[in-house]
C-alpha positions as a printed NumPy array, in Angstrom:
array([[ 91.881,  61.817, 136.484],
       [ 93.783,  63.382, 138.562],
       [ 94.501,  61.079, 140.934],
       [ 95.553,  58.949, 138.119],
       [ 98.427,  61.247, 138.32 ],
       [ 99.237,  61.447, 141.742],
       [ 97.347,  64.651, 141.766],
       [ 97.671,  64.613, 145.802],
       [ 93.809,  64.116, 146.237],
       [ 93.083,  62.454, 149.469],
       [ 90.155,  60.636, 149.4  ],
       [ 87.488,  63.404, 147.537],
       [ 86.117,  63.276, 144.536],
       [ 87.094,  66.02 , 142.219],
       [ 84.343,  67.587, 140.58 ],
       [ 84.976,  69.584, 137.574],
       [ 81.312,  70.097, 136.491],
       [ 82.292,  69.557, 132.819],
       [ 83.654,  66.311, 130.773],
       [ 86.494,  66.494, 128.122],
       [ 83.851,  66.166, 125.159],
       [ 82.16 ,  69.167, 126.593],
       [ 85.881,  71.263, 126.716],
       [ 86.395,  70.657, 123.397],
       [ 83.002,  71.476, 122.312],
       [ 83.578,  74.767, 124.611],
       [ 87.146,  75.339, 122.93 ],
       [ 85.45 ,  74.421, 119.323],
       [ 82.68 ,  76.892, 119.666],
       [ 84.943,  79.573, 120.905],
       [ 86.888,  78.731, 118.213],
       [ 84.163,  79.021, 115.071],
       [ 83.39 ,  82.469, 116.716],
       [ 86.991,  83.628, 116.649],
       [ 86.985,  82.933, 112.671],
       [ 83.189,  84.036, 112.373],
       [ 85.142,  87.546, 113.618],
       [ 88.141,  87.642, 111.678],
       [ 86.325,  86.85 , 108.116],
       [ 84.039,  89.583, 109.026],
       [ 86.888,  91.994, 109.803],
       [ 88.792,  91.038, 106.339],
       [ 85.228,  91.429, 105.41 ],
       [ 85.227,  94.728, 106.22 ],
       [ 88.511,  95.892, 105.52 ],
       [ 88.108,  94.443, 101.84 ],
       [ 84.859,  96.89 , 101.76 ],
       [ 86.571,  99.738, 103.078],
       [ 89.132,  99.624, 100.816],
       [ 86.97 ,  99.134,  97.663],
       [ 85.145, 102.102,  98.545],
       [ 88.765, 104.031,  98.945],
       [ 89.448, 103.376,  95.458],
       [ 85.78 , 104.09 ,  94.059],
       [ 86.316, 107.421,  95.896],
       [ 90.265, 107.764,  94.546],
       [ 88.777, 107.393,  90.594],
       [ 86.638, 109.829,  91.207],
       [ 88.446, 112.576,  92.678],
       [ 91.076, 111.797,  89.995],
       [ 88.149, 111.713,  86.848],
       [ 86.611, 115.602,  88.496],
       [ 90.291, 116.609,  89.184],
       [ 91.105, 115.647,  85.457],
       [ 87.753, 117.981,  84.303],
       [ 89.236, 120.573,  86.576],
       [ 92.597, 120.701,  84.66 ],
       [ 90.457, 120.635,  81.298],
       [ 88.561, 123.677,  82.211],
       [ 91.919, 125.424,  83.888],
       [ 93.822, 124.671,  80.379],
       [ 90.564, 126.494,  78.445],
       [ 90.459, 129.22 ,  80.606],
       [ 94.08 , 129.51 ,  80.938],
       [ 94.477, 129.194,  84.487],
       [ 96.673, 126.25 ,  84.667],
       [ 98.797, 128.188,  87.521],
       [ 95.766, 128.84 ,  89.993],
       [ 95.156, 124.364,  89.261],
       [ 98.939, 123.946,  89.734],
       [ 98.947, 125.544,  92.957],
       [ 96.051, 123.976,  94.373],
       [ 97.212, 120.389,  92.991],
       [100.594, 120.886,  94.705],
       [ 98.659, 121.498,  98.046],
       [ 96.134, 118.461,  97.597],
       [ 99.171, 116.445,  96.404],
       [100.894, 117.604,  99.98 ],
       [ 98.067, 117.016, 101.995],
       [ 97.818, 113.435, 101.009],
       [101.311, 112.265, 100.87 ],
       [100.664, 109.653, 102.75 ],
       [ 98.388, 108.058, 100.515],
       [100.545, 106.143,  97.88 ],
       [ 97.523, 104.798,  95.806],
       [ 95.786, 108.276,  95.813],
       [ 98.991, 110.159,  94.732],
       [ 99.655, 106.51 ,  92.146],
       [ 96.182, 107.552,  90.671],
       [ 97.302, 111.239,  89.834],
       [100.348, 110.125,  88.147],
       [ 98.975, 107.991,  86.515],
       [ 96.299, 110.353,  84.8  ],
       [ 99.343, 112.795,  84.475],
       [ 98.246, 115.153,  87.249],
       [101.431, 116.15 ,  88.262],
       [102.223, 119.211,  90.028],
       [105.144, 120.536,  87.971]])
């Protein structure tokens, strides 16, 4: 092929060991694994994140007994406090700190 193309070969036969059919077969396979690996990462991701939220629901469901049990025994300001810390310590989790607003766990 290449000296179809003037590849400067001077009288040798090039020998590349491998035909075009088997290069794309190569680049096919390599290929199929590549997506094989990135469905199992979404794969994974997707599971991680359903777990997050199974484990969100129920530290919002025990935090909501909590504030159940501080409003019987009147000690809504000890639950306050430690809310407000929990709620600071996980800032950075927008759907966590969604899931307390939403039950009306609010530090205030």
């Amino acid at each position: 092929m290449l000296r179809e193309f003037g590849g400067g070969i001077t009288g040798r036969e090039v020998e590349t060991g491998r035909t075009i059919a088997e290069l794309l077969d190569a680049a096919a396979a390599r290929r199929h694994v590549r997506e094989q690996q990135e469905a199992a990462r979404r794969a994974e991701e997707q599971a991680r994140r359903e777990q997050e939220r199974r484990q969100y629901d129920q530290a919002v469901d025990l935090l909501r007994d909590l504030h159940a049990l501080a409003l019987r025994d009147e000690h809504t300001g000890a639950f306050t406090q430690r809310l407000t810390h929990l709620r600071k310590r996980h800032q950075g989790k927008p759907s966590l700190i969604k899931r307390l607003n939403d039950a009306g766990l609010t530090a205030e």
